[in-house]
C-alpha beads as a LAMMPS data file, in Angstrom:
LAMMPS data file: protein, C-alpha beads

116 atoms
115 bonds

1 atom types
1 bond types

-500.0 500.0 xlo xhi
-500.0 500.0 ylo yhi
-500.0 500.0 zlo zhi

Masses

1 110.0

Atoms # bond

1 1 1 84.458 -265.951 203.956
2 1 1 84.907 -269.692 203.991
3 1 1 81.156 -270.119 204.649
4 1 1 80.468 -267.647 201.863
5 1 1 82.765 -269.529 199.420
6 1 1 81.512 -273.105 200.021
7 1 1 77.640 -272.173 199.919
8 1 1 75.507 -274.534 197.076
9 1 1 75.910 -271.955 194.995
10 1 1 78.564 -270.607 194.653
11 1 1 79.089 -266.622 193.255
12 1 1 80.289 -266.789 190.160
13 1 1 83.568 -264.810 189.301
14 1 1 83.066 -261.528 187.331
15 1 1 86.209 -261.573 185.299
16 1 1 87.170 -258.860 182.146
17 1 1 89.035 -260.166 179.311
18 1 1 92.063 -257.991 180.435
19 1 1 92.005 -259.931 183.753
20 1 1 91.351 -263.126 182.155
21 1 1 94.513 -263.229 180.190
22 1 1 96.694 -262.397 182.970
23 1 1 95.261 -264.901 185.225
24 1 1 95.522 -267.857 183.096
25 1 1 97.986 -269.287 185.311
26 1 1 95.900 -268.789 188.301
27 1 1 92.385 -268.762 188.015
28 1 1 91.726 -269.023 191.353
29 1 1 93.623 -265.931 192.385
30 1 1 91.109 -263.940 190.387
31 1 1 88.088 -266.052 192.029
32 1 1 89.312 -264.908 195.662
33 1 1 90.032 -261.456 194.930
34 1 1 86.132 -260.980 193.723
35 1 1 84.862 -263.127 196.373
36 1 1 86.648 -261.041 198.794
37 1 1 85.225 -257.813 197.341
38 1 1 81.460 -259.011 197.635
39 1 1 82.266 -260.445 201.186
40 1 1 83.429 -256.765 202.212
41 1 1 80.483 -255.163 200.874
42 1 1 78.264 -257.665 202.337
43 1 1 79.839 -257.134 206.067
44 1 1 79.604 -253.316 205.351
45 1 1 75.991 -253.244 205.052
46 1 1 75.963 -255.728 207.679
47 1 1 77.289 -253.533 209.942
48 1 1 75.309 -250.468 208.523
49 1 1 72.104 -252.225 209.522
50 1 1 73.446 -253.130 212.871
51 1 1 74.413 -249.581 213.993
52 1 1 70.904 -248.207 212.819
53 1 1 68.540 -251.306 213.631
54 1 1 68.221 -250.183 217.735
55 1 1 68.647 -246.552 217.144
56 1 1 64.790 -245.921 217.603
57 1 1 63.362 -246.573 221.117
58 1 1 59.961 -245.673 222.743
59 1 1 61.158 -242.655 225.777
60 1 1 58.382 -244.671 228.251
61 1 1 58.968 -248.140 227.953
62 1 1 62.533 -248.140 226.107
63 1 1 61.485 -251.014 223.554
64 1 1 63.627 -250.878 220.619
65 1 1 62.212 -250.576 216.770
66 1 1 64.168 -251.220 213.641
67 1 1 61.946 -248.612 211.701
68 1 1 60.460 -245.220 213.001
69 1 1 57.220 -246.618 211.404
70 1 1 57.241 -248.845 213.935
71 1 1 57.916 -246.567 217.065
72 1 1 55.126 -244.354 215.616
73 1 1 52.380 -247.326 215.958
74 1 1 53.601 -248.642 219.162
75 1 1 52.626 -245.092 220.671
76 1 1 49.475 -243.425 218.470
77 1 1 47.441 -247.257 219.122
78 1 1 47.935 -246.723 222.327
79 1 1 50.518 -250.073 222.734
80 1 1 52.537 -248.780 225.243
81 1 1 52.288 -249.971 228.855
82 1 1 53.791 -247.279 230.620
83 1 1 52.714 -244.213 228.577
84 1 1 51.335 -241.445 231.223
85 1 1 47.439 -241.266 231.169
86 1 1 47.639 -237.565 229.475
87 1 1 49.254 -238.651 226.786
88 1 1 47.298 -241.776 226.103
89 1 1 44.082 -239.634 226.508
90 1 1 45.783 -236.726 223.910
91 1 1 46.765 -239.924 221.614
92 1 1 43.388 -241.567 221.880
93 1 1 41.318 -238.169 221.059
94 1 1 43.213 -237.927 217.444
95 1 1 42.569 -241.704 216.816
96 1 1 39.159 -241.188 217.221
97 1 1 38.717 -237.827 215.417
98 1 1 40.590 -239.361 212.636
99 1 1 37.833 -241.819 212.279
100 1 1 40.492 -245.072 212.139
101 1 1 37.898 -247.964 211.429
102 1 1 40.979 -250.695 211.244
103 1 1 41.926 -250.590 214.710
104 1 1 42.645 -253.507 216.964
105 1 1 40.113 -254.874 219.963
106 1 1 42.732 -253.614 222.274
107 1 1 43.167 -250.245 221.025
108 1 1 39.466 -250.168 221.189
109 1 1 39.170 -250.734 224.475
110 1 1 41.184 -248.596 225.825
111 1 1 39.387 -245.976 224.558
112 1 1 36.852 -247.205 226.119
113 1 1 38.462 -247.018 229.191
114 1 1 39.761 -243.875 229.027
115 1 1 36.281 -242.592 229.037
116 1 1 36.812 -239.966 225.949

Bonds

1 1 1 2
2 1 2 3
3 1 3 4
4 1 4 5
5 1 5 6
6 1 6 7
7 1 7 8
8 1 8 9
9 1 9 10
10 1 10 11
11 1 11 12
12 1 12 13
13 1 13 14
14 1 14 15
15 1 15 16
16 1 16 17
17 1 17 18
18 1 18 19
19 1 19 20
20 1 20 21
21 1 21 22
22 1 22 23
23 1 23 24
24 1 24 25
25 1 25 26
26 1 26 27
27 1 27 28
28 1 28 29
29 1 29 30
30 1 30 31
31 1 31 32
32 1 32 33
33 1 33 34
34 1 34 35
35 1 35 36
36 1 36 37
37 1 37 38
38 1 38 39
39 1 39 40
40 1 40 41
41 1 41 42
42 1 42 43
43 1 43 44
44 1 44 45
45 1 45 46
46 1 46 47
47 1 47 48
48 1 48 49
49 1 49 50
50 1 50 51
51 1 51 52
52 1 52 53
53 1 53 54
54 1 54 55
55 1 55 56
56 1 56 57
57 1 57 58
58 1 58 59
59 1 59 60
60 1 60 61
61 1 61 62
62 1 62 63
63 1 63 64
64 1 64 65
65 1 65 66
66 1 66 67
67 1 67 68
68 1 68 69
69 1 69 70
70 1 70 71
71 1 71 72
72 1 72 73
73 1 73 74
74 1 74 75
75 1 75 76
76 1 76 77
77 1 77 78
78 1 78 79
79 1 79 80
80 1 80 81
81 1 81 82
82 1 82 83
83 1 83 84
84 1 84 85
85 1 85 86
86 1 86 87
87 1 87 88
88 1 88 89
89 1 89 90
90 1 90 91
91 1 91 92
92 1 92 93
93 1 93 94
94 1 94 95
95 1 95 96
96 1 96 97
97 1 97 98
98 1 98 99
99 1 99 100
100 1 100 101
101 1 101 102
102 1 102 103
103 1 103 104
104 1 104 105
105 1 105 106
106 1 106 107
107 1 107 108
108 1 108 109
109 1 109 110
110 1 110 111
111 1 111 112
112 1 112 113
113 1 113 114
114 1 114 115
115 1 115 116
């Protein structure tokens, strides 16, 4: 909160006319209560993105992923160390009846190797 509040620059207070005249007095009351209220939200997300950021992990190597997206790569371009030969060989058989043309060197060869 303190870091929040002594940043460059600073949030500036949304205040309504209502809440205006009744703070007259004490103008920084109002200031705190709002910069409270955005530093709440702000750890909420926070802590939204923290509980679903490691939620997605490959089941061979147990590397985490912040998006499924992610996962979904690390396995069909055959990135995974310690994926079982089957399934690398299944994997590798779509990639190359889907015609990919952007894949890596190293997805390449290990196609190669795999001898499909």
């Amino acid at each position: 909160m303190k870091r929040h509040s002594e940043r460059k620059f600073p949030c500036k207070a949304v205040v309504g006319k209502k809440e205006e005249q009744k703070n007259v007095k004490n103008p920084k009351k109002s200031q705190s209560k709002s910069l409270r209220k955005v530093c709440e939200k702000v750890c909420e997300k926070s802590a939204k993105l923290k509980k679903t950021n490691f939620d997605i992990c490959c089941n061979y190597c147990k590397i985490n992923f912040t998006h499924r997206n992610s996962l979904y790569k690390h396995k069909s371009h055959l990135r995974c160390e310690k994926m079982p030969k089957y399934e690398m060989k299944r994997r590798a058989l779509k990639l190359k009846n889907k015609g990919v043309e952007k894949l890596n060197e190293n997805t390449k060869n290990k196609i190669k190797s795999l001898k499909i």
